[in-house]
NUROTI-569696 format. One record per residue: residue in one letter; chain; x, y, z of N, C-alpha, C in turn. Coordinates in pm, 1 decimal, decimal comma, always signed. Atoms other than C-alpha are relative to their C-alpha. Example, Ala and Ser with C-alpha at 12.3 -4.5 7.8 and 13.67 -1.06 7.14 Angstrom:
NUROTI-569696
- aa  ch  n_u  n_v  n_w  ca_u  ca_v  ca_w  c_u  c_v  c_w
- A  A  +89,0  -119,0  +0,0  +1230,0  -450,0  +780,0  +90,0  +120,0  +0,0
- S  A  -82,0  -119,0  -6,0  +1367,0  -106,0  +714,0  -77,0  +109,0  +73,0
***
This chain:
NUROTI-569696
- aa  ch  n_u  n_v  n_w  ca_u  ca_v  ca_w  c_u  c_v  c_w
- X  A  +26,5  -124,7  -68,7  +13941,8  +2877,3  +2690,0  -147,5  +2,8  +41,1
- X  A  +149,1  -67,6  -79,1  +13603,6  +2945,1  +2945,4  -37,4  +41,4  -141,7
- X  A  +60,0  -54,6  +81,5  +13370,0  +3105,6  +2741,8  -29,2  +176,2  +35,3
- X  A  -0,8  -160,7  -97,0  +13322,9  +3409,3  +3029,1  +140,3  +59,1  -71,2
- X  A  -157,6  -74,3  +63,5  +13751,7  +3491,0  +2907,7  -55,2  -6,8  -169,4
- X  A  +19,4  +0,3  +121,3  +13671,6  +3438,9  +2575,0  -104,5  +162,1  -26,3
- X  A  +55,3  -137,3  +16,6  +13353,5  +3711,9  +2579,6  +118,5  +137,4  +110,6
- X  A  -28,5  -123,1  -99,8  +13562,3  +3962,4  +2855,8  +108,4  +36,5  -112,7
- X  A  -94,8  -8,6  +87,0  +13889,0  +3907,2  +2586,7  -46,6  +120,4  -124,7
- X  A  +95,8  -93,2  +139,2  +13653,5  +4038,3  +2280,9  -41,3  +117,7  +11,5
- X  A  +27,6  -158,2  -83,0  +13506,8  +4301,7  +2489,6  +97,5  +93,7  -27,4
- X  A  -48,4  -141,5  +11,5  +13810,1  +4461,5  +2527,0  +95,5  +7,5  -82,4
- X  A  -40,8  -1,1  +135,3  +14011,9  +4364,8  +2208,2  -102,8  +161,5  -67,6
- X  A  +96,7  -44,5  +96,0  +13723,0  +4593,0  +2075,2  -66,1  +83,8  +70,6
- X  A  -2,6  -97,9  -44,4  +13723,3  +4873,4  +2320,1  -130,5  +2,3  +55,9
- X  A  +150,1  -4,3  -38,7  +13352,2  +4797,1  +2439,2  +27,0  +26,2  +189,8
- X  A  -14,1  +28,4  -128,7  +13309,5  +4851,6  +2826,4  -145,7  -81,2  +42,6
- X  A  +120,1  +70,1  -39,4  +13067,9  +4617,6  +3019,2  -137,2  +58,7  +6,3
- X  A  +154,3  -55,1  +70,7  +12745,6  +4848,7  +3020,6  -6,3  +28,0  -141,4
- X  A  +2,3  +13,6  +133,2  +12827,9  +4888,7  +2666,8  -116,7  -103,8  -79,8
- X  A  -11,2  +122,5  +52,9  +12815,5  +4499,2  +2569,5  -133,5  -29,2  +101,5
- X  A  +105,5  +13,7  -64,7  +12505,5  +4494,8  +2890,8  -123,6  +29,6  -116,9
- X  A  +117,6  -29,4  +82,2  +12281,5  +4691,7  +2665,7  -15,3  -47,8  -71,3
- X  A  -4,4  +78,8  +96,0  +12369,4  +4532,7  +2380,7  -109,0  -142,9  +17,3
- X  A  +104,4  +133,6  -37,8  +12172,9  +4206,7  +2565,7  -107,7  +74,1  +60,4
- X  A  +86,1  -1,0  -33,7  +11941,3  +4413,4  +2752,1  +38,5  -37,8  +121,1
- X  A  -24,9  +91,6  -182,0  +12127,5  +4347,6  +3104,9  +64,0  +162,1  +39,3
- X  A  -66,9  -139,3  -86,4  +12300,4  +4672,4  +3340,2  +130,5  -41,4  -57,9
- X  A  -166,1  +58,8  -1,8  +12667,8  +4645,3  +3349,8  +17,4  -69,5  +87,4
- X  A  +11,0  +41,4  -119,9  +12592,1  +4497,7  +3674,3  -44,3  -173,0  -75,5
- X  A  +63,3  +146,0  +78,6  +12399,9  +4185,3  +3510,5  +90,5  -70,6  -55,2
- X  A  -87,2  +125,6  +57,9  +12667,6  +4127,6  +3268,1  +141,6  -4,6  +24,6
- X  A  -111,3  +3,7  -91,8  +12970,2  +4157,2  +3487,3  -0,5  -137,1  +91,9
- X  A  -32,1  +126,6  -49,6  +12828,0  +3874,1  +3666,1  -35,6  -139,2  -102,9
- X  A  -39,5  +130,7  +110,8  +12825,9  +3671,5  +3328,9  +147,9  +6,6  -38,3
- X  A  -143,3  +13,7  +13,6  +13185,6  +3761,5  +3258,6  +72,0  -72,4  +121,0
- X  A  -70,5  +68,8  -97,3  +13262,7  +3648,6  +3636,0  +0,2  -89,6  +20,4
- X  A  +87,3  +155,8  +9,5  +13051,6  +3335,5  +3628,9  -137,8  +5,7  +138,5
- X  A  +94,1  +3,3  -125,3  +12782,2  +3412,5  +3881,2  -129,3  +11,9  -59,5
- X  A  +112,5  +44,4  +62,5  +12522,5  +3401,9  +3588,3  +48,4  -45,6  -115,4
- X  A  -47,0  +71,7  +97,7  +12512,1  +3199,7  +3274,0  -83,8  +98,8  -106,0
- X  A  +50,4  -75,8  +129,8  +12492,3  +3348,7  +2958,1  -111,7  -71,6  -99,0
- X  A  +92,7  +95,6  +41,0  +12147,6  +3250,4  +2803,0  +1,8  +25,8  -162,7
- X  A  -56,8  +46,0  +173,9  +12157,0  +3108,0  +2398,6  -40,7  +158,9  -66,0
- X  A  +30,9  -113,2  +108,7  +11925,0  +3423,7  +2272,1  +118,4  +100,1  -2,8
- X  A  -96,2  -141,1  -19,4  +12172,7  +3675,9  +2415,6  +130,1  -19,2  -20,8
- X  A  -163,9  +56,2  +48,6  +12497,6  +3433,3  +2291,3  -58,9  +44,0  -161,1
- X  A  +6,2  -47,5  +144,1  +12287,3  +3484,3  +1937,4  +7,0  +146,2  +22,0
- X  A  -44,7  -162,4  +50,0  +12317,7  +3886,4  +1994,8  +113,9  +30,5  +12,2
- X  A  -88,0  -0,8  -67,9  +12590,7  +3869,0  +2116,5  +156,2  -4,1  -159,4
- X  A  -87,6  +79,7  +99,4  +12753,7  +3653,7  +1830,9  -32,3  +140,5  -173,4
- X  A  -3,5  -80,1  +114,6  +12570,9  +3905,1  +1540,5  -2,3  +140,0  +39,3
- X  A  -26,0  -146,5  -76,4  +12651,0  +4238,3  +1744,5  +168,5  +4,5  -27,1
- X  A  -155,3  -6,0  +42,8  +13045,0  +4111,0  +1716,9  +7,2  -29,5  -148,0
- X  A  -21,5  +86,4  +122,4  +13014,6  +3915,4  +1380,4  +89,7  -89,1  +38,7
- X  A  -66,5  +134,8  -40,3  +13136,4  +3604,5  +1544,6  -10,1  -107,3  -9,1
- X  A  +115,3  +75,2  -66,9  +13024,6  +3275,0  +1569,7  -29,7  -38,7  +97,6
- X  A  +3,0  +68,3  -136,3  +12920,0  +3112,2  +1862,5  +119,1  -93,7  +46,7
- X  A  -151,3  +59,2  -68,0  +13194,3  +2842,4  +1842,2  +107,4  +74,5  +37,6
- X  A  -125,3  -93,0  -83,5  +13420,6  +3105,1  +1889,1  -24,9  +62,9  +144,6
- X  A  +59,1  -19,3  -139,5  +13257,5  +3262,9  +2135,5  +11,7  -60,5  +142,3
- X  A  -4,1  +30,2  -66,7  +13191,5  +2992,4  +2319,5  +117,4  -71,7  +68,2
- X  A  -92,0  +23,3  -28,8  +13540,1  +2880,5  +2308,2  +23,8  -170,1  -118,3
- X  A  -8,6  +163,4  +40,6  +13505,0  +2526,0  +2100,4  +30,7  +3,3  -106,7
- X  A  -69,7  +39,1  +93,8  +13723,6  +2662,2  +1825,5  +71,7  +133,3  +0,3
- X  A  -98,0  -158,3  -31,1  +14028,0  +2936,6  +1825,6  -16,8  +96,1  -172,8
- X  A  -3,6  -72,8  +174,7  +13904,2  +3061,7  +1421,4  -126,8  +39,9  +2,7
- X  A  +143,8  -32,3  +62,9  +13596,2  +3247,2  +1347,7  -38,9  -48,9  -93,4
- X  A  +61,1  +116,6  +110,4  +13371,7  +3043,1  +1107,5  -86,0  +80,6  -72,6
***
């Protein structure tokens, strides 16, 4: 699984809406709408808030394992 489906999946498993999960990094909803679409890449610091804002890890996250670790 992408890593963009993977964060948009979590998002809304978990009722967040995109300016939500924006602030959360410090981006608009606008900013991180175009990381869920792919028109920007999600940079590592804001995959680490990202990852201890859900309690996730990154491999999940990023898709390179279907189990939270």
């Amino acid at each position: 699984m992408d890593y963009r489906q993977r964060l948009k999946e979590v998002r809304e498993d978990r009722d967040f809406t995109q300016a939500q999960i924006g602030a959360v990094i410090n981006k608009s909803q606008q900013g991180y709408n175009h990381i869920e679409a792919g028109r920007a890449e999600l940079k590592i610091d804001d995959l680490k808030k990202l990852c201890e804002f859900y309690n996730l890890s990154a491999d999940y996250l990023v898709g390179l394992t279907d189990e939270n670790i």
